[in-house]
N, C-alpha and C positions, 0 to 999 in steps of 0.2 A: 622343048627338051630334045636333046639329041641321042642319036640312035644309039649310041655306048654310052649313055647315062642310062638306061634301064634294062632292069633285070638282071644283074650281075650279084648272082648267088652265092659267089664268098663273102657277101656283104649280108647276107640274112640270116637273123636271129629269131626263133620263137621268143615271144614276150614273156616275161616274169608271170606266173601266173594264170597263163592262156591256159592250162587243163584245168583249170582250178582245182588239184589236187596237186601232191609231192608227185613225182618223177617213181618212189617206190608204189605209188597207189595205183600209179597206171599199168605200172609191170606186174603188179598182182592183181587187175583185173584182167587182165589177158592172159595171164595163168589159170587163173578159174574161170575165164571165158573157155580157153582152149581145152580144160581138164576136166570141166564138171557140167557147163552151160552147153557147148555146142556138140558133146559125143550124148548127151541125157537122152532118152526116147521122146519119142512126140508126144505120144501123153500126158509129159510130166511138167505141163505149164505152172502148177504149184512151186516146184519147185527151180523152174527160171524164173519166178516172178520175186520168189526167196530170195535169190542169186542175188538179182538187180538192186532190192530193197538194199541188200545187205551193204551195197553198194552206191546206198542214196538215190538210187531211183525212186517217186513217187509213183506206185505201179497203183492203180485201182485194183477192185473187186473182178474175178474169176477175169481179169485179161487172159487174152490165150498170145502166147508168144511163140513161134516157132523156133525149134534148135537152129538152124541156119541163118534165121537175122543176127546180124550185125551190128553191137551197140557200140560206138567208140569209146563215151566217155557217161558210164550207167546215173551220176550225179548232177547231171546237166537234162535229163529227160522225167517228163512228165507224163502219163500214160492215163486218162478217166476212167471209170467203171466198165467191163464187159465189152471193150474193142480188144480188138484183131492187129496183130502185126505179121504177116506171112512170109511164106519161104524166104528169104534172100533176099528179104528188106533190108536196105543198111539204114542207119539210122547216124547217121554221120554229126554227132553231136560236137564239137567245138562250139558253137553256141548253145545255146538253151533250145532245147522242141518241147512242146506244149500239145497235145494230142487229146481232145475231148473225150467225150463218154462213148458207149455205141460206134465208134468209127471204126472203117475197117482201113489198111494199108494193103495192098494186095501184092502179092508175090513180087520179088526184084524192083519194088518201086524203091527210089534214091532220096532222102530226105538230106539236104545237104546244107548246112548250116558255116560253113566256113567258103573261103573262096581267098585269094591276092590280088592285091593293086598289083595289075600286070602293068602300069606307069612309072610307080616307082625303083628307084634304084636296087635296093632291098629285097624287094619282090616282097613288101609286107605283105603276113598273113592277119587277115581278122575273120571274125564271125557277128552273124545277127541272127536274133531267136525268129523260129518258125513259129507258128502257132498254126494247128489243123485243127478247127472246130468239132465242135459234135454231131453224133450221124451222120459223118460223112464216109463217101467212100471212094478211095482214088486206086484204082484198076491194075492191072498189072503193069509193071516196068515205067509209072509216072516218074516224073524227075521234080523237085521243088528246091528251086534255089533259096538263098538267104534273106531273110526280111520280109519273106512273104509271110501274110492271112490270109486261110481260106478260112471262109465265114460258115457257121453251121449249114447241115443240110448240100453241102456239094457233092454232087458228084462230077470225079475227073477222068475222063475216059481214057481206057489203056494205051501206051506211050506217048501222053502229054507229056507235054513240058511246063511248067507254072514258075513263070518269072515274076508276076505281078501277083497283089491281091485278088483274090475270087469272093460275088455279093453273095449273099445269102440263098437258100434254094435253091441254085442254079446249076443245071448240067453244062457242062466246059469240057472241050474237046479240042487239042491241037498243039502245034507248036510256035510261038507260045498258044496257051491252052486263055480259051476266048467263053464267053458265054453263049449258047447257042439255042437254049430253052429251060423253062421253068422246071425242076424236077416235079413240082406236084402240078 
């Protein structure tokens, strides 16, 4: 391929479909992100969790969600019983996130579910569903790209990066974020 065959952005189109919602569902969830979800008190995780429902999100039992995380798209996320989503988590959903029970996400970590073929012409965009297992807990300002499993029970140490799956139990620290001992 040559060097002016790629990346030439008058050539890129978002896909039919890629929000999986209408064009008006997205501008009204950023309406009531901006007017109701992100000025709410802290306290009032009932009612972000209300929010997100209303918006096809699968929230669990008593989640606590902070006013400043960042959902893109609330019908593409999955949230399990009694985890944690902190300060200024973005939760960058274009694809599916899957987020087990007990887990916590801690402050500015980046859940990121979309990415482009920086090869193609187009600069196509796609997405692949994350999945963060249960009891896990990944630190502050973790980064987790597309396609990744981390498997129950991780812990990922603050500003990892997780470009690959993570096993089971396992503490993972770096960039990429590697396994480096057993959490039990």
């Amino acid at each position: 391929m040559k060097q002016y065959d790629i990346q030439n952005l008058d050539r890129y189109s978002t896909p039919e479909d890629f929000r999986g919602r209408s064009k008006l569902s997205v501008q009204l969830w950023w309406l009531v992100y901006a007017v109701f979800f992100r000025p709410s008190p802290q306290v009032c995780y009932g009612w972000r969790r209300f929010l997100l429902r209303s918006f096809g999100a699968q929230i669990g039992k008593k989640v606590i969600i902070r006013p400043t995380a960042q959902i893109t798209y609330p019908w593409k996320v999955t949230i399990g019983d009694y985890s944690w989503i902190g300060d200024e988590v973005v939760l960058y959903s274009l694809g599916d996130i899957e987020i087990g029970d007990h887990t916590v996400i801690s402050q500015r970590s980046y859940i990121c579910t979309g990415t482009h073929d920086y090869q193609s012409e187009d600069f196509r965009i796609y997405a692949e569903k994350i999945t963060i297992g249960s009891k896990c807990w990944l630190a502050t300002d973790v980064y987790v790209a597309p396609a990744v499993h981390i498997e129950d029970l991780v812990v990922v140490g603050a500003r990892s990066s997780v470009f690959h799956d993570l096993p089971k139990g396992k503490i993972c620290i770096g960039s990429p974020a590697k396994p480096v001992k057993d959490r039990v």
